[in-house]
ZARO-354047 format. One record per residue (C-alpha): residue in one letter; residue number from 1; x, y, z. Coordinates in Angstrom, 3 decimals, padded with zeros to 6 digits. Each point is the difference from the previous one (the first is absolute). Layout:
BEGIN
+------+-----+----------+----------+----------+
! type ! seq !       xx !       yy !       zz !
+------+-----+----------+----------+----------+
!    A ! NUM !        X !        Y !        Z !
...
+------+-----+----------+----------+----------+
//
This chain:
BEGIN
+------+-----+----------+----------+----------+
! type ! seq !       xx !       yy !       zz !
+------+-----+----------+----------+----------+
!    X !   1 !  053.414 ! -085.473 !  149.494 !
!    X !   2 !  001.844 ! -003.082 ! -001.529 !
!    X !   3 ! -001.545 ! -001.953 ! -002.168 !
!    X !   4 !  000.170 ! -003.678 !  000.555 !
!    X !   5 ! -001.218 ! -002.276 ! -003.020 !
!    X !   6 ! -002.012 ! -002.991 !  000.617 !
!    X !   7 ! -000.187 ! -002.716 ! -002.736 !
!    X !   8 ! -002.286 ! -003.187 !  000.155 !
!    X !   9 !  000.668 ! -003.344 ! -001.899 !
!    X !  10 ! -002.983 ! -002.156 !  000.766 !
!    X !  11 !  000.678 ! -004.083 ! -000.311 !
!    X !  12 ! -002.638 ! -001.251 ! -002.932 !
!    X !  13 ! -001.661 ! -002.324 !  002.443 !
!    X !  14 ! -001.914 ! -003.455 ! -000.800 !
!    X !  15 ! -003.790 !  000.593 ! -000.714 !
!    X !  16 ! -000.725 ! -003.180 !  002.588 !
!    X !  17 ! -001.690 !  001.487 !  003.128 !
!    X !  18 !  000.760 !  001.512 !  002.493 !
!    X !  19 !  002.244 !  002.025 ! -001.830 !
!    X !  20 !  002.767 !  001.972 !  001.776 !
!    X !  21 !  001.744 !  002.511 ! -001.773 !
!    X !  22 !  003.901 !  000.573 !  000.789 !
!    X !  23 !  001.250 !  003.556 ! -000.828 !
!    X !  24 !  003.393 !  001.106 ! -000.125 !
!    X !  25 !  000.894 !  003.039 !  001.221 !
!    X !  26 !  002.654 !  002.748 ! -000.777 !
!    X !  27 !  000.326 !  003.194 !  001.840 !
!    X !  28 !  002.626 !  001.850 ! -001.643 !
!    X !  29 !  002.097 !  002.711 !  001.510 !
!    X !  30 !  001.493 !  002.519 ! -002.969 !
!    X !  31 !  001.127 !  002.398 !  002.243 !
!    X !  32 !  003.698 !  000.793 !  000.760 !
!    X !  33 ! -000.558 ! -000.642 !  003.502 !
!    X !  34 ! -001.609 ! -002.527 !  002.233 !
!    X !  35 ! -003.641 !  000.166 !  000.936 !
!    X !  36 ! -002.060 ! -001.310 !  002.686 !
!    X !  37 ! -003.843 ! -001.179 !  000.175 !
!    X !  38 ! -002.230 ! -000.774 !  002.800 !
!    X !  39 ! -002.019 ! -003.427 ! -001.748 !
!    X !  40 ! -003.536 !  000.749 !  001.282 !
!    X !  41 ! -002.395 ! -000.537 ! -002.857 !
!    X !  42 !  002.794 !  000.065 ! -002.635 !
!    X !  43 !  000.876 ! -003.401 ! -002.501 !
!    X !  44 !  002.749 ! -001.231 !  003.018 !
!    X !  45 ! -003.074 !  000.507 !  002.281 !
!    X !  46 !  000.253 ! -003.893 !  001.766 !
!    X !  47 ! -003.847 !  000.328 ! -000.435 !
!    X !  48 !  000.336 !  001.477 ! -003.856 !
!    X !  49 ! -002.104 ! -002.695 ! -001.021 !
!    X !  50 ! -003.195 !  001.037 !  002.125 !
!    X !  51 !  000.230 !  003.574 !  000.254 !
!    X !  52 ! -001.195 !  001.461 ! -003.332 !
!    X !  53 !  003.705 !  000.579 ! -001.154 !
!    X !  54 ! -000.940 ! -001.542 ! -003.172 !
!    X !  55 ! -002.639 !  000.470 ! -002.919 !
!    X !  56 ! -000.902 ! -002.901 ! -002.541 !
!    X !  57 ! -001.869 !  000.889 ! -002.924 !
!    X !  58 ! -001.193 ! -002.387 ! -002.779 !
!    X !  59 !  000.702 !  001.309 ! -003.184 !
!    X !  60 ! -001.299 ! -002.562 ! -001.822 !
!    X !  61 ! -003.747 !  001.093 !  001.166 !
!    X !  62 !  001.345 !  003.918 !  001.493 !
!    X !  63 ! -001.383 ! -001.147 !  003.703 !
!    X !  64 !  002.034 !  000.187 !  003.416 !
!    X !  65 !  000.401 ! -003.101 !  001.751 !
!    X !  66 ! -001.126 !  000.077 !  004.092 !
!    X !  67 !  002.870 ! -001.315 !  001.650 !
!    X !  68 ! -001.079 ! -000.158 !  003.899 !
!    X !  69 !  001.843 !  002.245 !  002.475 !
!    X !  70 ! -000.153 !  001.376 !  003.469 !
!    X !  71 !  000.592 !  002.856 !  001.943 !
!    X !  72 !  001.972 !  000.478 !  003.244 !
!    X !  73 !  001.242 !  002.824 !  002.079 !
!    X !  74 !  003.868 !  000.564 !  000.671 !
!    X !  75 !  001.423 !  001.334 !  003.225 !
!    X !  76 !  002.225 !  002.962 ! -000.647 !
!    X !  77 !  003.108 !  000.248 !  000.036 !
!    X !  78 !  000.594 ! -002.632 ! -001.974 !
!    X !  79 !  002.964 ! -002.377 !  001.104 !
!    X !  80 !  003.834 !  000.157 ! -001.964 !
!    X !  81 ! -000.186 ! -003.420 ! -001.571 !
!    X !  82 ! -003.058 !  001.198 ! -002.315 !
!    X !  83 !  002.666 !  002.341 ! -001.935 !
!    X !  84 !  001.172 ! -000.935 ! -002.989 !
!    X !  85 !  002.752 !  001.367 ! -000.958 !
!    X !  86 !  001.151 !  000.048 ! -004.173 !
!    X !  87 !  003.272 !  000.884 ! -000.816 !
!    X !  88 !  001.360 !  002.439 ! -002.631 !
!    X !  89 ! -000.983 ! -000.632 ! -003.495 !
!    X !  90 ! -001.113 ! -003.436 !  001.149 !
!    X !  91 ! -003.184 ! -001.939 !  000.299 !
!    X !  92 ! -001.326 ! -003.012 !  002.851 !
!    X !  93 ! -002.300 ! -002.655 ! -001.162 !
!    X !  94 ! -002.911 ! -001.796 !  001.598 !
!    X !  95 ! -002.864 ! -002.775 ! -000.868 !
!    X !  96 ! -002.859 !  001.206 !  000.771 !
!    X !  97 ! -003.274 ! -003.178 ! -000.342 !
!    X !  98 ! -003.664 !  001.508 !  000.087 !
!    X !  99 ! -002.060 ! -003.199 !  000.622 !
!    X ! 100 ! -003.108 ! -001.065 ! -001.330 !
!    X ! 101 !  000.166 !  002.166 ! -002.834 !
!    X ! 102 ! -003.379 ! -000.723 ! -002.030 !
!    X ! 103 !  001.360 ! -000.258 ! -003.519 !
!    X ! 104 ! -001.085 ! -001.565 ! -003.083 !
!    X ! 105 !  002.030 ! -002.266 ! -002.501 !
!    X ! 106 !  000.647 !  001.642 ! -003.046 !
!    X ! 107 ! -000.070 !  003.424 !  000.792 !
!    X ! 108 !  002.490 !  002.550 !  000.123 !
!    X ! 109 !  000.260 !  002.422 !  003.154 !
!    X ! 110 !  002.016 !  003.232 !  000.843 !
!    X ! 111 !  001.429 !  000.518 !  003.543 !
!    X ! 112 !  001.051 !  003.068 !  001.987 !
!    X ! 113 !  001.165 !  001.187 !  003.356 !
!    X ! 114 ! -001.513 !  003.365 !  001.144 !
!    X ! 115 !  000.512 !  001.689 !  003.313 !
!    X ! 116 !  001.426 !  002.731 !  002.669 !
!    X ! 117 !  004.021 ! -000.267 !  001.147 !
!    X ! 118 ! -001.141 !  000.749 !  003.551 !
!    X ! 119 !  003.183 !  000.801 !  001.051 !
!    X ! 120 !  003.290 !  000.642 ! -002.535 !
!    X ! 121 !  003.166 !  001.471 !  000.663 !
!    X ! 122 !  002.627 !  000.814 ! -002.327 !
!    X ! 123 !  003.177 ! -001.580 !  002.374 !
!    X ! 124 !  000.903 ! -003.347 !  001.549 !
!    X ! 125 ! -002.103 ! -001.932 !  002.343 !
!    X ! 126 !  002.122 !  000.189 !  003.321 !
!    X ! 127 !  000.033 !  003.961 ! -000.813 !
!    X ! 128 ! -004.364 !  000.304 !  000.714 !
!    X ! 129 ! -000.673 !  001.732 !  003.053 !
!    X ! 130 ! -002.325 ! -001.032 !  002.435 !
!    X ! 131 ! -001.886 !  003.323 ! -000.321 !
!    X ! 132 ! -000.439 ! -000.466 ! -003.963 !
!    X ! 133 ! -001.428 ! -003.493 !  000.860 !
!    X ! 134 ! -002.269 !  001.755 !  002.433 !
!    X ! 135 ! -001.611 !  002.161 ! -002.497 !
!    X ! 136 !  000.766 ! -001.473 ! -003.090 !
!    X ! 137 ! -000.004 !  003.486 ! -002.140 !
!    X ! 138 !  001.753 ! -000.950 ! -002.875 !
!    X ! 139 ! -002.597 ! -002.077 ! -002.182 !
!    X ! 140 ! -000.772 ! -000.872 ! -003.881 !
!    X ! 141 ! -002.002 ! -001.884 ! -002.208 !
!    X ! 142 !  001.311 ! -003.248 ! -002.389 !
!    X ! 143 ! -001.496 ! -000.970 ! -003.045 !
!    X ! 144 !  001.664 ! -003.480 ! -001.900 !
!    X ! 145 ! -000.803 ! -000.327 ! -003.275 !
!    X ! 146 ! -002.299 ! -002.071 ! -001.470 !
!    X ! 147 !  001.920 ! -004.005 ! -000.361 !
!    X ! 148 ! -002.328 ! -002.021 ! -002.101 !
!    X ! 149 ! -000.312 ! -003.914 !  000.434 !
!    X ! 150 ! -002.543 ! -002.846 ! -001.480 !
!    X ! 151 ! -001.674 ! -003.022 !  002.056 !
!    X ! 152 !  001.268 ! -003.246 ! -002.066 !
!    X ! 153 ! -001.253 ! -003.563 !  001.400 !
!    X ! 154 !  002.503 ! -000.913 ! -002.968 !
!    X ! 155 !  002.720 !  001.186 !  001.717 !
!    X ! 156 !  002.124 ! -002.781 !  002.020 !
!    X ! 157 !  000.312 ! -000.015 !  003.924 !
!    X ! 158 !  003.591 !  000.453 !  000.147 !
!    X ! 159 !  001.371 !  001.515 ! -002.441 !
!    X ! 160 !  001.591 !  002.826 !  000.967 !
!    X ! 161 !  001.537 !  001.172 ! -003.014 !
!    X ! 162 ! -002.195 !  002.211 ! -001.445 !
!    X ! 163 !  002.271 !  002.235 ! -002.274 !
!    X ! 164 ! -002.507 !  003.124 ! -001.001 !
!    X ! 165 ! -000.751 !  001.087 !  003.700 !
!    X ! 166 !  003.572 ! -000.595 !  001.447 !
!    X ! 167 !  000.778 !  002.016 ! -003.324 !
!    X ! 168 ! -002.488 !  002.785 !  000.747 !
!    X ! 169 !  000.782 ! -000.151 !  003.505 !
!    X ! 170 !  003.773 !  000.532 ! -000.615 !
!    X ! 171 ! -000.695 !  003.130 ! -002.735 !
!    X ! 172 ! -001.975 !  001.517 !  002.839 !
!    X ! 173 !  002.854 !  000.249 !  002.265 !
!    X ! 174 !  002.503 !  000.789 ! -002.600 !
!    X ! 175 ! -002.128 !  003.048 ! -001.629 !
!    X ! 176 ! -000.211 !  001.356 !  003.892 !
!    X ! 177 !  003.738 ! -000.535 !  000.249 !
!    X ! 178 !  000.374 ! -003.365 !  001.311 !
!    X ! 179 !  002.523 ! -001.992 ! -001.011 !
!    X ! 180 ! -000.841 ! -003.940 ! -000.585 !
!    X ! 181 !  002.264 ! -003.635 ! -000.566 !
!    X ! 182 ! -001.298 ! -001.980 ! -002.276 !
!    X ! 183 !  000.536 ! -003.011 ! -002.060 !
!    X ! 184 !  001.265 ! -000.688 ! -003.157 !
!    X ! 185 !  001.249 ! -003.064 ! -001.942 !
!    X ! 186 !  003.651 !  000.489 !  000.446 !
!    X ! 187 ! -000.697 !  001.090 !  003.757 !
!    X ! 188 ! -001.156 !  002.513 !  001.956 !
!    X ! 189 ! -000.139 !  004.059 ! -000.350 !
!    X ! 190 !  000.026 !  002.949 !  002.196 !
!    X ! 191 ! -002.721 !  002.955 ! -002.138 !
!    X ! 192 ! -001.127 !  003.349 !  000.268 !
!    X ! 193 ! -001.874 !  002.675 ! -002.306 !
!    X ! 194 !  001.107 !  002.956 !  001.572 !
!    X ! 195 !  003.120 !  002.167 !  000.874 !
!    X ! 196 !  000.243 ! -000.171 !  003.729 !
!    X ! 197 ! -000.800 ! -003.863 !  000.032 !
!    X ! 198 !  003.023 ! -000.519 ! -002.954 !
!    X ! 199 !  002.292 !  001.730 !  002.111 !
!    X ! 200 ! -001.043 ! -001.834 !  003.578 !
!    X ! 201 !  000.827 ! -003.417 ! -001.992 !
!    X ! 202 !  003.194 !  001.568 ! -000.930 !
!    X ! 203 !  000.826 !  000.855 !  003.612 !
!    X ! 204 ! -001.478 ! -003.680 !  001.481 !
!    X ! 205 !  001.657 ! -001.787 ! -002.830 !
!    X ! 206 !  003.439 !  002.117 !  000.921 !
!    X ! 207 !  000.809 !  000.152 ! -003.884 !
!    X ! 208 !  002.670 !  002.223 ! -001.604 !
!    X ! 209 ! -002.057 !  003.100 ! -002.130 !
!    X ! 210 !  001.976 ! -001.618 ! -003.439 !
!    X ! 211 ! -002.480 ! -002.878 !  000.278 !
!    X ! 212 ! -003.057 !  000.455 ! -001.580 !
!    X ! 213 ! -004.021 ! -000.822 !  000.424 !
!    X ! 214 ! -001.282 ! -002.482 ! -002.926 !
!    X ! 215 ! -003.712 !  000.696 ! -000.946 !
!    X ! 216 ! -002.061 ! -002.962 !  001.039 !
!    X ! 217 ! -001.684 ! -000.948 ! -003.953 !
!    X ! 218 ! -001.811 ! -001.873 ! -002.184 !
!    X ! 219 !  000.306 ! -001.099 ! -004.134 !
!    X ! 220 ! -002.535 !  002.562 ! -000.436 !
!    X ! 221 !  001.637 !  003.233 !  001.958 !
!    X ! 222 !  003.080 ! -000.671 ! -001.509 !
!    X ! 223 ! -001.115 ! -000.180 ! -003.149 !
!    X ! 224 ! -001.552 !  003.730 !  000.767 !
!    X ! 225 !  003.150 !  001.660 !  001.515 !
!    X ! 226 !  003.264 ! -001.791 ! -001.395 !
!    X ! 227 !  001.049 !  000.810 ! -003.328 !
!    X ! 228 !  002.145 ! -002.932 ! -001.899 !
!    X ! 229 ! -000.555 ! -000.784 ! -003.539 !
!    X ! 230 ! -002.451 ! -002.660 ! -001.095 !
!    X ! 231 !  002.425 ! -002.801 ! -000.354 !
!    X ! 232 !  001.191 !  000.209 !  004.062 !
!    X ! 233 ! -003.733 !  000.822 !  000.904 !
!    X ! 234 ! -001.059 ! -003.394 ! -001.388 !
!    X ! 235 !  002.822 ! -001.847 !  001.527 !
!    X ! 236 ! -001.335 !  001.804 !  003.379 !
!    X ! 237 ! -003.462 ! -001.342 ! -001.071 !
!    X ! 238 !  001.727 ! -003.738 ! -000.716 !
!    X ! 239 !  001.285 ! -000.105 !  003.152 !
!    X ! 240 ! -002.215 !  001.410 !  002.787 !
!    X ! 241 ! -003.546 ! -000.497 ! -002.077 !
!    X ! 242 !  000.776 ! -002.941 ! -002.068 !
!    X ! 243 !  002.418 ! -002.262 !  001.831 !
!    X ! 244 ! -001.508 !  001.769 !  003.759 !
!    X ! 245 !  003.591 !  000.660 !  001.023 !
!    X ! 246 !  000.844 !  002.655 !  002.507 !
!    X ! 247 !  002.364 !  003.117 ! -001.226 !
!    X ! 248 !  001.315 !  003.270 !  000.776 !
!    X ! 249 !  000.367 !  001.768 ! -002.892 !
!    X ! 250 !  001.802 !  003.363 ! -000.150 !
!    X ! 251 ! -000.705 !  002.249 ! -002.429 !
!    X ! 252 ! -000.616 !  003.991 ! -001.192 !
!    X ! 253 ! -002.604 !  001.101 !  001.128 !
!    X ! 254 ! -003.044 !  002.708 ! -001.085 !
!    X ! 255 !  000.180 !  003.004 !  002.675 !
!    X ! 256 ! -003.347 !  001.105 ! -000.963 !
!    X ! 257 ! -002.032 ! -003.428 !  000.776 !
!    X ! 258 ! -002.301 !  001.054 !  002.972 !
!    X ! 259 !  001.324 ! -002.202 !  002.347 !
!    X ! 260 !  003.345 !  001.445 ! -000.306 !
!    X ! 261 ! -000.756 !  003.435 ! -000.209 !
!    X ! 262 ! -001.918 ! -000.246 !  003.169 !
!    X ! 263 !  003.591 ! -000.886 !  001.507 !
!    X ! 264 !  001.871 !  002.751 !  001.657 !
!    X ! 265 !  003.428 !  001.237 ! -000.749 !
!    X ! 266 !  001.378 ! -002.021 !  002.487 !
!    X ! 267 ! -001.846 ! -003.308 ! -000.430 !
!    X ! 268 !  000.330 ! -000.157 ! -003.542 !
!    X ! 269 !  004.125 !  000.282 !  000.723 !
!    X ! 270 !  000.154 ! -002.811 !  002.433 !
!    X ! 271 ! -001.835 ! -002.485 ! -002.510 !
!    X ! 272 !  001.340 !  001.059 ! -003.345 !
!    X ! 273 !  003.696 !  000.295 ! -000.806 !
!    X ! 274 !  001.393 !  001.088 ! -003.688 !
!    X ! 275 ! -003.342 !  000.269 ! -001.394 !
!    X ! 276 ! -000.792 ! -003.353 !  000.717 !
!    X ! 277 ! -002.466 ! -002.034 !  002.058 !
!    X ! 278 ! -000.287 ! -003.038 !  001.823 !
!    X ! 279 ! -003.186 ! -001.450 !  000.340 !
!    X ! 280 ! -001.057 ! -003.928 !  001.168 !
!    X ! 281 ! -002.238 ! -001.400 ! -002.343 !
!    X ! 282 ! -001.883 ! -003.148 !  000.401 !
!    X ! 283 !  000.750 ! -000.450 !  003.769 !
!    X ! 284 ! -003.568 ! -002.056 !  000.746 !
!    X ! 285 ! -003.155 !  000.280 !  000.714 !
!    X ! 286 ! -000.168 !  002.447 !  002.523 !
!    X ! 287 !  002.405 !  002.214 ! -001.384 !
!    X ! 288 ! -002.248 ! -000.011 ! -002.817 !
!    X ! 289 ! -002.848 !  001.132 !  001.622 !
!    X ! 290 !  001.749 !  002.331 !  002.372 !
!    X ! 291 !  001.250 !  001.781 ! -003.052 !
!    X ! 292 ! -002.958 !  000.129 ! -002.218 !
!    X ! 293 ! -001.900 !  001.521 !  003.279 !
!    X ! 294 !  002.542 !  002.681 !  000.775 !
!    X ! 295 ! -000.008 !  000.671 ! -004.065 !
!    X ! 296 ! -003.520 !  001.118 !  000.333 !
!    X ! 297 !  000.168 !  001.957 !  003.166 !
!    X ! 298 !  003.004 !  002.004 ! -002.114 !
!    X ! 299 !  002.619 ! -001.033 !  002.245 !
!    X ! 300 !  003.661 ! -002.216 ! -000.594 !
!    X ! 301 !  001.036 ! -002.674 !  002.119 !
!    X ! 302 !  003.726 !  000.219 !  000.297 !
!    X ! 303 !  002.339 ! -001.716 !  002.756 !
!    X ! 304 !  002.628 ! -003.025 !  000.159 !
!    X ! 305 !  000.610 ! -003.183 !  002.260 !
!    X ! 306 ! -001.154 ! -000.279 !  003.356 !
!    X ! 307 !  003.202 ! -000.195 !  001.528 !
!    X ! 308 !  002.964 !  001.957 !  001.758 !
!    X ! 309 !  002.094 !  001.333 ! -002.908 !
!    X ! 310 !  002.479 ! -002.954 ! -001.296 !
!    X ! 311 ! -001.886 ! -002.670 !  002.332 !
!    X ! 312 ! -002.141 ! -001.796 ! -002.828 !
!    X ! 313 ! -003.383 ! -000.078 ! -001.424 !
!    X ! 314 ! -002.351 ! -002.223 !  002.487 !
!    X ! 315 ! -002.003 ! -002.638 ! -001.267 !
!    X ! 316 ! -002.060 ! -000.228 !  002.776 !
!    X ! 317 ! -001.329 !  002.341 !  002.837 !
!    X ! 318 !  001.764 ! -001.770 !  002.202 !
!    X ! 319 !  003.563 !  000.815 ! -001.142 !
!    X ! 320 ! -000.733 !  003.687 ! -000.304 !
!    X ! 321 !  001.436 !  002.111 !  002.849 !
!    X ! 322 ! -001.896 !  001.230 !  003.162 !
!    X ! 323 !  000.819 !  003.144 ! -000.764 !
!    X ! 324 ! -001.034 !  000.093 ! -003.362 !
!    X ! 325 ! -003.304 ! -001.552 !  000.883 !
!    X ! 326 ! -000.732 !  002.367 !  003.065 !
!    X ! 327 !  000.535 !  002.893 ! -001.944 !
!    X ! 328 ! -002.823 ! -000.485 ! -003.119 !
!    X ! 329 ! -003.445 !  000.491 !  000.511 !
!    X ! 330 ! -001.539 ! -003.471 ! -000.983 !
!    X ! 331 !  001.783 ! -002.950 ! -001.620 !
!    X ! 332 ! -001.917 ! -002.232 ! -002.264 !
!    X ! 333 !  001.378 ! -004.034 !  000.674 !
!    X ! 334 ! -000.790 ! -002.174 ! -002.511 !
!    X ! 335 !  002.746 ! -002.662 !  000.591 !
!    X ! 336 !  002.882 ! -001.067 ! -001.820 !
!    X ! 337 !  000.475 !  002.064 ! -003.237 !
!    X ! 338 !  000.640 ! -002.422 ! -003.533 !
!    X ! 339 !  002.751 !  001.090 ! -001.768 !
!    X ! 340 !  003.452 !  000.015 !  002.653 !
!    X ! 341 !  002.360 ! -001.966 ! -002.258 !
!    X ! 342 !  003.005 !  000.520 ! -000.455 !
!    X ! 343 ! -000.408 !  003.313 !  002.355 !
!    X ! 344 ! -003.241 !  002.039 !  001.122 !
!    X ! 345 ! -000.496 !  003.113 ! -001.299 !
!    X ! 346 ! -000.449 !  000.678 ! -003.936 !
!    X ! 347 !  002.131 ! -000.528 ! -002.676 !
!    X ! 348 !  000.835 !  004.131 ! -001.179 !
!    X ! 349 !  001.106 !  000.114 ! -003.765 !
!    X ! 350 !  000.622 !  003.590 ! -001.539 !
!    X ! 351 ! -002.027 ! -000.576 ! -003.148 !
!    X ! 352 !  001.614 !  003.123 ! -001.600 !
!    X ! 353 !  003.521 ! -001.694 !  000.079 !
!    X ! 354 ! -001.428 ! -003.298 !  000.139 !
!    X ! 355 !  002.210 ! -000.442 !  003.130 !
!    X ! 356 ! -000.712 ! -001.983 !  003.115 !
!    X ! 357 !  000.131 !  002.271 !  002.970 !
!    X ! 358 ! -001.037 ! -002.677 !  002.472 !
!    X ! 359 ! -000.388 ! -003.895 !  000.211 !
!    X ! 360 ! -003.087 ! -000.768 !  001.512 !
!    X ! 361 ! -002.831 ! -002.597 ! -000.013 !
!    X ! 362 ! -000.447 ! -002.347 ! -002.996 !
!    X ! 363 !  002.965 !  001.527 ! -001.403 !
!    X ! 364 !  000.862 ! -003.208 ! -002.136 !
!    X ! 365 ! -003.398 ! -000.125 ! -001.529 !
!    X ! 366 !  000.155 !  003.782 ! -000.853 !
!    X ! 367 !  003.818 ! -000.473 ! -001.142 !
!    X ! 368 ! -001.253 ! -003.108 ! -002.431 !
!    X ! 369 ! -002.620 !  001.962 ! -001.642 !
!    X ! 370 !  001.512 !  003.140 ! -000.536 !
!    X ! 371 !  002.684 ! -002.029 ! -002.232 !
!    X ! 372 ! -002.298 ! -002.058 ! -001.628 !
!    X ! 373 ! -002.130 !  003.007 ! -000.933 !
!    X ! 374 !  001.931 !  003.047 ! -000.094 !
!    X ! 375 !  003.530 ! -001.302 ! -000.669 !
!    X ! 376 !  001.729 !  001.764 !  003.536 !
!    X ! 377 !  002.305 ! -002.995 !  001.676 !
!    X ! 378 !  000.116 !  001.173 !  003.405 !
!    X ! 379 !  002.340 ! -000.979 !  003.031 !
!    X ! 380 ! -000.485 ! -003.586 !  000.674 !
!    X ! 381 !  000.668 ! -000.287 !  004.242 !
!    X ! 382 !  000.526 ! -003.224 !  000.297 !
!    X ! 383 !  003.356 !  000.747 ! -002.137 !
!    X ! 384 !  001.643 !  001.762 !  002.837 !
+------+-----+----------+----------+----------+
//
C-alpha cells in the first residue's frame, strides 16, 4: 500500500471571535508513480472542515477542543471528479477553514488530521475502474503530524508574512521530498533536502551535470562547516554579520560535519567541486529561518536560482517560469527581493584564492570593503 504523507500548516489566527482557523494542506506523493484517492472523509474532503478530519488539542491546558461536526451518508459508487489524483514524487495543496473554533488568546494548540483512505490506488486517475470504485477494496489509514500554532490578538489582520510557519511549512515538504522556491535577498531559489528532489530540479531547471547545487546558509553554519583561517573568517563575519551584506563564499569544506555526511555520494558531487563549497550566506530573513529549521531536523538545504539554466535569477514570482513554478511543491511569495543591483543572484568569491567567481548583488559594496579591510583590489566593472 503506498504511503501518502499529509502535512498541516495551520494560519495563527486573531484571538477576536468568531475565530476561523485556515489550514494549509499538503498531501505528498513520494512514490515513483502516480497515485489516486477517492476524497471522502480525507483533508481534500470539500466538507473536511465538518467531518471530524481534524483534532485540536490545547496544549497549553492538555484538553481537546469540540469543534462541531456532522454526519452524512454517501451513495456508492462514488462519482470520478472526487479522485484526486497526486503525481510522482509530488504533493497538491489545499486550505482547509474549520469555523468557530473555540480558542483562547494566549494559548498554544497542536493540530492533526487522522483518518481512513477509503479508496487508494497506486496508478493514475483515468486508469480506476468502475468495479474498484464499486467496492472500494484498497483502503488505509493517514496520520499528519502534530503542526503546532498560538492564538495572538497581537498579531495584525493582514499580515501575511509570517516567516516561522511558511518556514516550518516548507521543511515539511522538503524532509518528505518536496522541493520548494523561495525567497532570498538577491532573488529567488529553487531547494530540496533530498536526492530524488536535487535531481528533479536538475531535470526542470534543464542544467548541464558540471553545474553545481550551493547549500542554502547562514553566518553560523558556515562558520561550522567551512574551513578558512581566522583572518578570511572575520572578513566573512565583516561582511555578511557586520555590514548585513549578502555573499557566496566558497570554501574547503569538513566532510565529517553531519549535514554533509548525511549527503550521498552523488549529492555531495553535484554541490562540491575541488574540495570546495559554495554556500549563500546572509540571504534574508527567511533564508535564515529556513536554514536554522532544516539545521535542527539534520537536514541541508542545497539548490540554485529559480530559473531555466542561463535565463536569470527572478526577483519576483512573477518573472519565474511556468514551468519552473508548476513543477515545485509550494512556493513561498514574499514580493520583490532587496538586493538586485547591479545583477540578481549573489556575488560568489573563492575565499581560498581570494578570487571572484561571480558578480552579483551589492558587488561594489562588497568590492569596497574587501580593499579597505583586507587589501584584495578586485575587478572594477564599470572599467570595461
Amino acid at each position: 500500500m503506498t504511503n501518502l504523507q499529509v502535512i498541516l500548516s495551520p494560519v495563527p489566527p486573531s484571538a477576536t471571535p468568531p475565530i476561523n482557523l485556515p489550514i494549509n494542506i499538503a498531501i505528498h506523493n513520494p512514490a515513483t508513480t502516480p497515485v489516486t484517492f477517492l476524497n471522502w472523509g480525507t483533508p481534500f474532503d470539500p466538507k473536511a472542515n465538518l467531518l471530524g478530519v481534524f483534532q485540536i488539542n490545547d496544549t497549553t491546558t492538555d484538553h481537546p477542543i469540540t469543534i462541531d461536526t456532522i454526519k452524512f451518508n454517501r451513495q456508492l459508487p462514488p462519482s470520478r471528479d472526487d479522485l484526486v489524483e497526486i503525481p510522482a514524487e509530488s504533493s497538491m495543496e489545499r486550505t482547509v477553514t474549520i469555523p468557530r473554533v473555540p480558542l483562547e488568546e494566549g494559548h498554544e494548540y497542536a493540530v492533526q488530521a487522522k483518518g481512513i483512505w477509503h479508496g487508494i490506488w497506486e496508478c493514475p486517475r483515468d486508469q480506476v475502474t468502475d468495479s474498484q470504485l464499486q467496492q472500494l477494496d484498497q483502503r488505509g489509514e493517514f496520520e499528519s503530524e502534530r503542526a503546532v500554532f498560538k492564538c495572538d490578538n497581537n498579531r495584525r489582520m493582514g499580515a501575511y508574512i509570517d516567516i516561522p510557519t511558511d518556514a516550518a511549512r516548507v521543511f515539511s515538504i522538503l524532509s518528505a521530498g518536496g522541493i520548494a522556491i523561495i525567497p532570498s535577498s538577491v532573488g529567488y531559489g529553487i531547494i530540496g533536502t533530498e536526492a530524488p528532489a536535487l535531481q528533479r530540479i536538475y531535470t526542470v531547471k534543464r542544467r548541464q551535470p558540471h553545474k553545481r547545487h550551493a547549500i542554502i546558509g547562514s553566518y553560523a553554519l558556515h562558520r561550522e562547516i567551512h574551513v578558512l583561517p581566522p583572518d578570511k573568517m572575520d572578513l566573512v563575519r565583516l561582511l555578511t554579520v557586520g555590514l548585513n551584506l549578502p555573499l557566496g563564499v566558497i570554501a574547503p569544506y569538513r566532510r565529517d560535519h553531519p549535514l554533509i555526511a548525511r549527503l550521498d555520494e552523488e549529492t555531495l558531487s553535484a554541490s562540491s567541486m575541488n574540495g570546495t563549497m559554495a554556500m549563500l550566506v546572509n540571504g534574508g530573513p527567511f533564508q535564515e529561518e529556513m536554514v536554522r529549521v532544516a539545521a535542527a531536523g539534520g537536514r541541508a538545504v542545497l539548490g540554485s536560482s529559480a530559473n531555466l539554466t542561463g535565463q536569470g535569477t527572478k526577483t519576483v514570482v512573477e518573472e519565474i517560469e511556468p514551468e519552473i513554478r508548476e513543477a515545485t511543491d509550494i512556493v513561498v511569495d514574499y514580493g520583490r527581493v532587496r538586493d538586485g543591483w547591479p545583477r540578481a543572484s549573489s556575488t560568489m568569491v573563492d575565499f581560498e584564492s581570494m578570487r571572484v567567481v561571480r558578480v552579483g548583488a551589492c558587488y561594489e559594496a562588497i568590492r569596497d570593503v574587501v580593499q579597505r579591510f583586507a587589501g584584495v583590489q578586485w575587478p572594477d566593472p564599470s572599467a570595461r
